[in-house]
C-alpha positions as CSV (number, residue, x, y, z in Angstrom):
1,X,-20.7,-79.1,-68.7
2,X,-22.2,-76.4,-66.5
3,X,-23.6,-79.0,-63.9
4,X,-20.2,-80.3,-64.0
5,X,-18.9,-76.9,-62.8
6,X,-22.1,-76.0,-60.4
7,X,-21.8,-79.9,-58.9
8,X,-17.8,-79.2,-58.7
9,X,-18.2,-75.8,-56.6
10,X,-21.5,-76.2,-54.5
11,X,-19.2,-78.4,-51.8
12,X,-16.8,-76.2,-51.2
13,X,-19.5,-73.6,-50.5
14,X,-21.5,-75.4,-48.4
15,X,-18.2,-76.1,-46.0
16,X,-17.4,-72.3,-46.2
17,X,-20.6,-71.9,-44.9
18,X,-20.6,-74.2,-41.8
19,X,-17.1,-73.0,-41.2
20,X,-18.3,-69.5,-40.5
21,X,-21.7,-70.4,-39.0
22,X,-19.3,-72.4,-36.2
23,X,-16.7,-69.2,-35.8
24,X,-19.8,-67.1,-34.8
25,X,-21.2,-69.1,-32.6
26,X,-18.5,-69.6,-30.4
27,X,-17.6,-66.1,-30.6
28,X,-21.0,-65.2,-29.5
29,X,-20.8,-67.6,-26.5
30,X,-17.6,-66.6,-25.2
31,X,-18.9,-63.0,-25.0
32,X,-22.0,-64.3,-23.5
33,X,-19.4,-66.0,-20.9
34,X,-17.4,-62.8,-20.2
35,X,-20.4,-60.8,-19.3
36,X,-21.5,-62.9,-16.9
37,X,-18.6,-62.9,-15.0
38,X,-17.7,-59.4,-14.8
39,X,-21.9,-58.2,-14.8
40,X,-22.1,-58.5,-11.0
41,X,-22.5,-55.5,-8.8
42,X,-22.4,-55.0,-5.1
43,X,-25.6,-54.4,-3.2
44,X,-25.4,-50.9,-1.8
45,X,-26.3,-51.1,2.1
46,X,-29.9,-49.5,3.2
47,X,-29.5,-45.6,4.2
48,X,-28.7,-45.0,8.1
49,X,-31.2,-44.9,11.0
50,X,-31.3,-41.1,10.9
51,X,-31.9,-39.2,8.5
52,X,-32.0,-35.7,10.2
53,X,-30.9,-33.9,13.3
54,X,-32.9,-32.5,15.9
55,X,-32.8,-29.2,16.9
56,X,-30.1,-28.9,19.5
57,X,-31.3,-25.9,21.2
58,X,-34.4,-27.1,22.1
59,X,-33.1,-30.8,22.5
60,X,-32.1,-29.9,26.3
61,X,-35.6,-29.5,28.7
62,X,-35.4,-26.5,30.6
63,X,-35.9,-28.3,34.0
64,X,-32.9,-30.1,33.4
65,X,-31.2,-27.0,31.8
66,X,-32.1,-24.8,35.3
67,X,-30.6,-27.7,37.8
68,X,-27.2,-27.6,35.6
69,X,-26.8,-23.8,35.0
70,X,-28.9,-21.9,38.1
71,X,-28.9,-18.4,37.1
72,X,-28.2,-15.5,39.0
73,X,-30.8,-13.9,41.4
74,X,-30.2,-10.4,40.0
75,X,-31.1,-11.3,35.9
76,X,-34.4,-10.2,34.5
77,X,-37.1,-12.7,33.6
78,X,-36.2,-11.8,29.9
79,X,-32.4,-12.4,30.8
80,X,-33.5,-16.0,31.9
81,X,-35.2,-16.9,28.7
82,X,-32.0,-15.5,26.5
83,X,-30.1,-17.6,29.0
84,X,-31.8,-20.6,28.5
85,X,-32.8,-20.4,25.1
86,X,-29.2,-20.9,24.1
87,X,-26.7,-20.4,21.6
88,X,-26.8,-22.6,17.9
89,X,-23.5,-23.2,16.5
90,X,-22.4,-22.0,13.0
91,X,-23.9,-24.8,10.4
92,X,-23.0,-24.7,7.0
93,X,-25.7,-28.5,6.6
94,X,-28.4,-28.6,9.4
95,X,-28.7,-32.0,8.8
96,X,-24.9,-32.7,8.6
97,X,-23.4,-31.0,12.2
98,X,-25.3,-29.0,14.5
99,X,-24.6,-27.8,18.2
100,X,-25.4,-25.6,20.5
101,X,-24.2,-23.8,23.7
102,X,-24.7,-22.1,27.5
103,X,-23.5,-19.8,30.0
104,X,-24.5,-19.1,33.3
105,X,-22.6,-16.6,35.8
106,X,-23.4,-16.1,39.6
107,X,-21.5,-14.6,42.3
108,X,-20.3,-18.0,43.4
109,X,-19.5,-19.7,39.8
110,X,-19.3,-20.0,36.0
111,X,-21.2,-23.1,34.3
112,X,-20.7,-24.0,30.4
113,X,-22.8,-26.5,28.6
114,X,-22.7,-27.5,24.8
115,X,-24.2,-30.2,22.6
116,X,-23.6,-31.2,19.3
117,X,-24.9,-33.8,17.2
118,X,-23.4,-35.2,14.4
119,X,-25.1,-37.2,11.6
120,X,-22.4,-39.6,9.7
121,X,-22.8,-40.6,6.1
122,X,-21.2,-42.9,4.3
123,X,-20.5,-42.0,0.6
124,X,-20.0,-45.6,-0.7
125,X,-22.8,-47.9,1.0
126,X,-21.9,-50.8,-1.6
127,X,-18.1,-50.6,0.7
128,X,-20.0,-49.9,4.3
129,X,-23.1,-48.6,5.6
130,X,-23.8,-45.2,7.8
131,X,-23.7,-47.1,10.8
132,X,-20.1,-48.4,10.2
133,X,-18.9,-45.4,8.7
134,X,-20.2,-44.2,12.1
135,X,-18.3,-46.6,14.4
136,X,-15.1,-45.7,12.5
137,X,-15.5,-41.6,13.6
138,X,-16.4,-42.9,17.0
139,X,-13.3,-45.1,17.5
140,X,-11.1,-42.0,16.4
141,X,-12.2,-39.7,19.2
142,X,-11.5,-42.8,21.6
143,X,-8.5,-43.0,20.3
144,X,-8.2,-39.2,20.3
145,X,-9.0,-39.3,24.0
146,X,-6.1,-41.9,24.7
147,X,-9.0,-44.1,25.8
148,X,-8.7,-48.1,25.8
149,X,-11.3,-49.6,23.5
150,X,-13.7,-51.5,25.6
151,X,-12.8,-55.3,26.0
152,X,-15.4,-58.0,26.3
153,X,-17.0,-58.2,29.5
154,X,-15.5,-60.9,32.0
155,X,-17.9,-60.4,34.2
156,X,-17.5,-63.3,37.4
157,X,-20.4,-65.6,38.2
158,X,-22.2,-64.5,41.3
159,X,-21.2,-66.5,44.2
160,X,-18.1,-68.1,42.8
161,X,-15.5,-68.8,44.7
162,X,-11.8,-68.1,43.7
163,X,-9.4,-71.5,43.5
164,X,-5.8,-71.9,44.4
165,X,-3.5,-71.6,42.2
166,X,-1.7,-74.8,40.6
167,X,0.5,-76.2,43.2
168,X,0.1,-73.8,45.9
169,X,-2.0,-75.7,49.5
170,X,-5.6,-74.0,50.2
171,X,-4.9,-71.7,53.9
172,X,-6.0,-73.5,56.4
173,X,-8.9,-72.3,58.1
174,X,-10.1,-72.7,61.4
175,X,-12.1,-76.4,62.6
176,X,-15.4,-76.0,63.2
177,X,-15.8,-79.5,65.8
178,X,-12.8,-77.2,68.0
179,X,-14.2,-75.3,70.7
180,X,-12.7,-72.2,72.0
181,X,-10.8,-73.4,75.2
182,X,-10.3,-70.2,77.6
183,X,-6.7,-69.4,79.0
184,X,-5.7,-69.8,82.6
185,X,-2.3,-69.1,82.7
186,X,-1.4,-66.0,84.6
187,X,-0.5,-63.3,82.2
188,X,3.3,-62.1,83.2
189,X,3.5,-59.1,80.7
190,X,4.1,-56.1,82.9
191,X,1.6,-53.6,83.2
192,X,1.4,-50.7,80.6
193,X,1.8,-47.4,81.2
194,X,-0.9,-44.8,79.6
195,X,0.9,-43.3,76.9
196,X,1.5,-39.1,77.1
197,X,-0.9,-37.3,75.0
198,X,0.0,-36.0,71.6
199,X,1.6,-32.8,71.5
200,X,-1.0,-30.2,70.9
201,X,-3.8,-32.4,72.1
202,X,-6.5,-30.6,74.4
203,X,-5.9,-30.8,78.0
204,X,-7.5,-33.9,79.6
205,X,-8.0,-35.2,76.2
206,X,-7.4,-39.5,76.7
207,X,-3.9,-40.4,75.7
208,X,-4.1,-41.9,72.1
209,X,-6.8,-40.3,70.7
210,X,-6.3,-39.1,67.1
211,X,-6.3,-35.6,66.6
212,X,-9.6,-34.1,64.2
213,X,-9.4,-35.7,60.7
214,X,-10.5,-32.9,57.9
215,X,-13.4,-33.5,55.9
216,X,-12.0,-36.3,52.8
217,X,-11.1,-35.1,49.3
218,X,-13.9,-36.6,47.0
219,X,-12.4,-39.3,44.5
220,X,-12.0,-38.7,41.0
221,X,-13.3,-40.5,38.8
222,X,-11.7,-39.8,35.9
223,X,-11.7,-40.8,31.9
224,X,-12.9,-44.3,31.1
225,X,-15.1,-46.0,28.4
226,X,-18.7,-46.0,29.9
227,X,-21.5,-49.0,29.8
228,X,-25.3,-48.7,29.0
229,X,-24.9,-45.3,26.8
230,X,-26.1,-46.0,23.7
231,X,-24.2,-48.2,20.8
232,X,-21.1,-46.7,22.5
233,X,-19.9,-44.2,25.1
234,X,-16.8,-42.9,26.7
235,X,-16.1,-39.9,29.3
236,X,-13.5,-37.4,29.3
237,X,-12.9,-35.5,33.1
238,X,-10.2,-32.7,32.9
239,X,-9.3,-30.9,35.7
240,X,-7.4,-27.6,35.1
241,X,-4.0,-27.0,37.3
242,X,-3.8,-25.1,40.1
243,X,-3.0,-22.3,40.4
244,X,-3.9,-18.2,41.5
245,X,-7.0,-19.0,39.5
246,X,-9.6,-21.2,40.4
247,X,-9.6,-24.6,38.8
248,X,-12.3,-25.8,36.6
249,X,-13.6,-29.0,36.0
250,X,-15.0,-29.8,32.2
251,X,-16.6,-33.2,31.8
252,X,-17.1,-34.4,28.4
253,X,-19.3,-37.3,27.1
254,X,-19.3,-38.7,24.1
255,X,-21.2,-42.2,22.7
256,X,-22.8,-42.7,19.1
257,X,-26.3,-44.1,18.4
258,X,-26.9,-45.5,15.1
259,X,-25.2,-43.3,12.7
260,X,-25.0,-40.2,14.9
261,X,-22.5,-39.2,17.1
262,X,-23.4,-37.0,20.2
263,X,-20.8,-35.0,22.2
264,X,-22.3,-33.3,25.8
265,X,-19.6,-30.9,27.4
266,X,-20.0,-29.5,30.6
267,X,-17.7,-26.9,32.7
268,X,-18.1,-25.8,36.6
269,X,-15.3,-23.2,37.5
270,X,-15.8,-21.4,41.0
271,X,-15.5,-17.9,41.2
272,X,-12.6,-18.0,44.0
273,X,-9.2,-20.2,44.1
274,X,-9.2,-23.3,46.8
275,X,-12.5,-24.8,45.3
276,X,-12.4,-28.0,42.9
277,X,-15.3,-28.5,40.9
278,X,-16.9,-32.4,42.4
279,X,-15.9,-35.2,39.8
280,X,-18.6,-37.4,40.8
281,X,-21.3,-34.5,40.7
282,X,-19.7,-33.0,37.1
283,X,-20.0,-36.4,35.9
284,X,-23.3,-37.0,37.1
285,X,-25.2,-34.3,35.8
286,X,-23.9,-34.6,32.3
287,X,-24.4,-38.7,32.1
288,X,-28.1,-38.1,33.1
289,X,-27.9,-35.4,30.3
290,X,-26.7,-37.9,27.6
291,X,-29.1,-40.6,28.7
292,X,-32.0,-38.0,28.1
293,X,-30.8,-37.7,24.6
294,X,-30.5,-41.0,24.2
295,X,-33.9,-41.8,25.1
296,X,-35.1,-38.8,22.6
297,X,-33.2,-40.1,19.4
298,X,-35.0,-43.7,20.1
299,X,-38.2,-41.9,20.5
């Protein structure tokens, strides 16, 4: 009677059994499932080309620091070196923000000069790296600086020629098989008469001839997105207004490299009104500035 009972019961246990076995199993593997889709994390970009900042007092050489700010005769050879040694900027992280700056008075002028050097991290490199974390401070101060970003270069072929447009007849230019065929007919315009000189012209001066032109004001040059400066450069060139005071010129370049941004400001104010600062020179001297610290971040 037992096996009856034991033969009766041991099915129904056995199916229990395989009915629980199958629950845990596909509970297992539907885990399994979830954590594979959510387990996958973003790869975290490489750390930027710079990891440091130079020195920005020393980053200038002193040749090139002498030709931009001459000093005055009458300073002492320890004057000089104060002078050219330069002034750092307040830094709160040296490998963060760093700057530094000059001034040189002579009878004649007033120069300025500051660098500064900014290193750009990104705090999430799995969302962008240094370097675009960089362009994205960059393309503020152009934007800052009411600056056009630059457009893609449209540069024509050499020795292209420029077409007609649609519908509209080429000019017609002169026939090469015609040969020039001199005039004979008598000429009946009357004879001129020499015009009067110019009122104010010098005594036996020829009639017509223009009076002394004055020496041309140099062009400007002005703000525009600059070529060949690192990853990316623009230049600033501010002229103050006139006035009782002389006006100054301040020229300020800034382009980025990598994941640093480098800013070069340079001032020229004479010591008397009527003078205005050279754009073209300003300019100059601070773009052969920046290209020298270009050339010392890729060293």
């Amino acid at each position: 009677m037992q096996r009856n009972a034991v033969r009766q019961v041991l099915p129904g246990i056995l199916m229990l059994t395989a009915l629980m076995a199958g629950c845990s199993g596909g509970t297992g593997a539907g885990d399994t499932s979830d954590s594979k889709a959510g387990g996958a994390t973003p790869v975290a970009a490489p750390p930027g080309k710079y990891r440091s900042l130079p020195s920005p007092c020393k980053a200038v050489d002193a040749k090139r620091l002498k030709a931009m700010l001459p000093a005055a005769a009458a300073l002492t050879s320890e004057q000089r070196d104060q002078l050219y040694a330069g002034s750092a900027d307040t830094s709160y992280d040296g490998d963060r923000r760093v700057g530094c700056r000059w001034k040189a008075q002579t009878p004649e002028e007033t120069r300025l000069l500051s660098v500064g050097f900014e290193r750009v991290v990104s705090y999430d490199r799995a969302a962008s790296s240094d370097d675009d974390k960089a362009k994205q401070v960059y393309e503020r101060r152009l934007t800052d600086a009411h600056l056009p970003a630059p457009l893609p270069s449209t540069n024509a072929t050499p020795g292209a020629t420029t077409s007609p447009a649609p519908g509209t007849a080429p000019a017609p230019g002169p026939d090469p098989g015609a040969a020039a065929v001199p005039s004979t007919a008598p000429s009946t315009a009357p004879p001129t008469t020499p015009a009067a000189p110019p009122a104010g012209a010098p005594a036996g001066s020829p009639a017509g001839t223009p009076a002394p032109s004055t020496t041309p004001t140099p062009p400007e040059l002005g703000s525009r997105v600059l070529e060949g400066l690192g990853d990316a450069a623009f230049v600033e060139d501010r002229l103050s207004a006139a006035g009782s005071a002389a006006q100054s010129r301040t020229v300020r370049i800034v382009f980025r490299t990598a994941n640093v941004i480098v800013t070069v400001e340079y001032s020229v104010q004479p010591a008397l009104p009527g003078g205005v600062p050279s754009s073209a020179e300003t300019q100059d001297e601070a773009h052969q500035l920046a290209e020298a610290l270009v050339e010392r971040f890729n060293d």
